[in-house]
Every structure is written in structure tokens, then in C-alpha cells.
N, CA, C and O of each residue as an XYZ file, in Angstrom:
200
protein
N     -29.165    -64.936     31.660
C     -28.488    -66.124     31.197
C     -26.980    -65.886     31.282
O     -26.560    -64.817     30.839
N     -26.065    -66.825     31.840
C     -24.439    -67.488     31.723
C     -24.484    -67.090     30.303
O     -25.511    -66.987     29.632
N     -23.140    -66.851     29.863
C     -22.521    -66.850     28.481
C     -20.712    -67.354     28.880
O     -20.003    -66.622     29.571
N     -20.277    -68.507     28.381
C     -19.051    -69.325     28.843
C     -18.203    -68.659     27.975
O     -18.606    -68.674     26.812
N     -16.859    -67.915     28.220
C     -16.260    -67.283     27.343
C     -15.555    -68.876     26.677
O     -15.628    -69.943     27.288
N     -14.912    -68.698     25.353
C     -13.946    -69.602     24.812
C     -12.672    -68.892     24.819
O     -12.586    -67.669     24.709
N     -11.876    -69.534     24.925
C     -10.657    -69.084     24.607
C     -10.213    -68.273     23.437
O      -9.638    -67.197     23.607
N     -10.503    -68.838     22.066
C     -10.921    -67.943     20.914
C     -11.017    -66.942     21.468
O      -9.969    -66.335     21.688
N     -12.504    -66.262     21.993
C     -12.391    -64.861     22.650
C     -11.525    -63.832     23.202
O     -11.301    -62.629     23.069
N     -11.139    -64.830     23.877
C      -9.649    -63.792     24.635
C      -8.571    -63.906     23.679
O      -7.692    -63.116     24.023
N      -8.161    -64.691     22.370
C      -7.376    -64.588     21.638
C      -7.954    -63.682     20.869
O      -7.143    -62.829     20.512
N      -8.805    -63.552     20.551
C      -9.349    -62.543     19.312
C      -9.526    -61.051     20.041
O      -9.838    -60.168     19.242
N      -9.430    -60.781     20.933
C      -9.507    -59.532     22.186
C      -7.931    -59.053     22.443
O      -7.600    -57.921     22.794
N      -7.121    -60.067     22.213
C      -5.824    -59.894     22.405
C      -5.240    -59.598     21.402
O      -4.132    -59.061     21.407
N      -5.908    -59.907     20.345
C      -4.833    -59.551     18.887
C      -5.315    -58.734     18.268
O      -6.341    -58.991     17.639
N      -4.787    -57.567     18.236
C      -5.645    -56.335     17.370
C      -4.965    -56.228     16.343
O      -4.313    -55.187     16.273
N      -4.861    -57.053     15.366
C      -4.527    -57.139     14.109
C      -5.770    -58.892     13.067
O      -5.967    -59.286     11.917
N      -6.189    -59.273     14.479
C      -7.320    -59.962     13.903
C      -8.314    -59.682     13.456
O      -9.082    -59.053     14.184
N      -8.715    -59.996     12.159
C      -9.651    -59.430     11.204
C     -11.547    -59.788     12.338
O     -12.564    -59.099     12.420
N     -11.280    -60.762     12.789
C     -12.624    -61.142     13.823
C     -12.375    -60.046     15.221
O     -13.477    -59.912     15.754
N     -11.834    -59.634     15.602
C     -11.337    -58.901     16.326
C     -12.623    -57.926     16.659
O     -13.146    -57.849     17.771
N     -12.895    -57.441     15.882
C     -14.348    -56.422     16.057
C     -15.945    -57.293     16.130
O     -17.007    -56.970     16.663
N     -15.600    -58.332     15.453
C     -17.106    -58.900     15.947
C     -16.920    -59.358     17.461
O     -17.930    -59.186     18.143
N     -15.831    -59.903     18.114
C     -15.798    -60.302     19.453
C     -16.148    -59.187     20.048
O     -16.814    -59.614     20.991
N     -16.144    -58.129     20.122
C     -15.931    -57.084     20.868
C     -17.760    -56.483     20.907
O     -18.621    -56.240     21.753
N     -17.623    -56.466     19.621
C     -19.429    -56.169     19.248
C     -20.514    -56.611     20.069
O     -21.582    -56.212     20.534
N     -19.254    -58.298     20.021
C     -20.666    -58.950     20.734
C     -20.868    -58.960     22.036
O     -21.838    -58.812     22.780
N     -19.576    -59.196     22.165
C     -19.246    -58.780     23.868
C     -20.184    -57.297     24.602
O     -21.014    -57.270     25.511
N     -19.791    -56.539     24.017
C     -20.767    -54.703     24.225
C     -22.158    -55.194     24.727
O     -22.646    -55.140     25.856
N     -22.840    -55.879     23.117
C     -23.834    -56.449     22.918
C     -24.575    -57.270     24.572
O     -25.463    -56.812     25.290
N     -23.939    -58.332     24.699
C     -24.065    -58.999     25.954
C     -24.074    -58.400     27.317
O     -24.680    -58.757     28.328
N     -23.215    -57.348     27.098
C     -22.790    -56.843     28.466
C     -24.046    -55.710     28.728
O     -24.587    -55.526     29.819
N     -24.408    -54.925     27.325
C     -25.438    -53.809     27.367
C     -27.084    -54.662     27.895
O     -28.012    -54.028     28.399
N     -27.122    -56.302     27.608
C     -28.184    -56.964     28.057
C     -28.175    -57.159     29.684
O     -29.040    -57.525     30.479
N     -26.925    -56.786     29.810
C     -26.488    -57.669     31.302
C     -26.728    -58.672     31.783
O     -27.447    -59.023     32.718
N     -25.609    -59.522     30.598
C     -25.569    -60.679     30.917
C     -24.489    -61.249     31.157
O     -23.544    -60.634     30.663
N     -24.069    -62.600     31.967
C     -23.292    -62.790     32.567
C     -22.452    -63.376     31.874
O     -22.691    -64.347     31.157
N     -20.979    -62.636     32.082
C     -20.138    -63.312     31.177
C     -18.590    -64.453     32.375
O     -17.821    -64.137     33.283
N     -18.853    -65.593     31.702
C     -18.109    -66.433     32.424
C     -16.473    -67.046     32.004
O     -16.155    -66.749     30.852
N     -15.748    -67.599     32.542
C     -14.706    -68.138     32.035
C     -14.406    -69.021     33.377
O     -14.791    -68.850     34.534
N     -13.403    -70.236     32.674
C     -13.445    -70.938     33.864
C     -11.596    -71.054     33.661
O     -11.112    -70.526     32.660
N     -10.880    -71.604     34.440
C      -9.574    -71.518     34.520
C      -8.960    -72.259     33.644
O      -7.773    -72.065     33.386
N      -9.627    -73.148     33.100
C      -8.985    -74.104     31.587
C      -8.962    -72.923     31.155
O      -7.830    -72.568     31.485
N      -9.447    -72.040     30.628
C      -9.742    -71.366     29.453
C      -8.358    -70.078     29.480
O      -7.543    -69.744     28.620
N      -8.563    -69.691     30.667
C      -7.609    -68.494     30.933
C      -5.940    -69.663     30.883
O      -4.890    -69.027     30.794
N      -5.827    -71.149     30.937
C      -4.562    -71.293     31.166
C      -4.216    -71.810     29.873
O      -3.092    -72.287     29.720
N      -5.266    -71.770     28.652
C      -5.075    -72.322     26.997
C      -4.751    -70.892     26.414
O      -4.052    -70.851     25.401
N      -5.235    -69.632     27.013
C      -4.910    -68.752     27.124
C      -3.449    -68.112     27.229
O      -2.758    -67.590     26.353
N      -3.227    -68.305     28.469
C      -1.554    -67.971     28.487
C      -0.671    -68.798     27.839
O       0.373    -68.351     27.364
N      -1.092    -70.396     27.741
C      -0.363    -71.329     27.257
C      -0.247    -70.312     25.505
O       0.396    -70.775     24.563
């Protein structure tokens, strides 16, 4: 199965002073140890830099 990253994600991956900061990451491991597919589409990466 697709898994659609949110933006959230990459903000919470980016700020290592965010208290959610470790569950993104958890889950991320989590997903990745299933091998499953992790997606993002270019809105996301440009709400991102924005």
C-alpha cells in the first residue's frame, strides 16, 4: 500500500525541538520496516518550503 506524506510530516522531521517529532519518525521506521511506499506530491514539498 501508498502512504501520502502531509506536510505536517516534513515539518515535524524538520524541527527537532517538536515534541511530535519522535512519533513521525516511529512511524515512518514503522512503514518503511513494512515496505511500504512512501509518497509526496509537489504541493506538499512547496507548503513545505513556503
Amino acid at each position: 500500500m501508498a502512504y501520502l506524506f502531509d506536510t505536517n510530516v516534513f515539518i515535524r522531521l524538520a524541527s527537532r525541538n517538536d515534541p511530535l517529532r519522535q512519533v513521525s519518525v516511529d512511524a515512518l521506521r514503522k512503514l518503511r520496516s513494512r515496505n511500504e511506499v512512501l509518497c509526496f506530491t509537489p504541493q506538499v514539498m512547496s507548503e513545505f518550503w513556503n
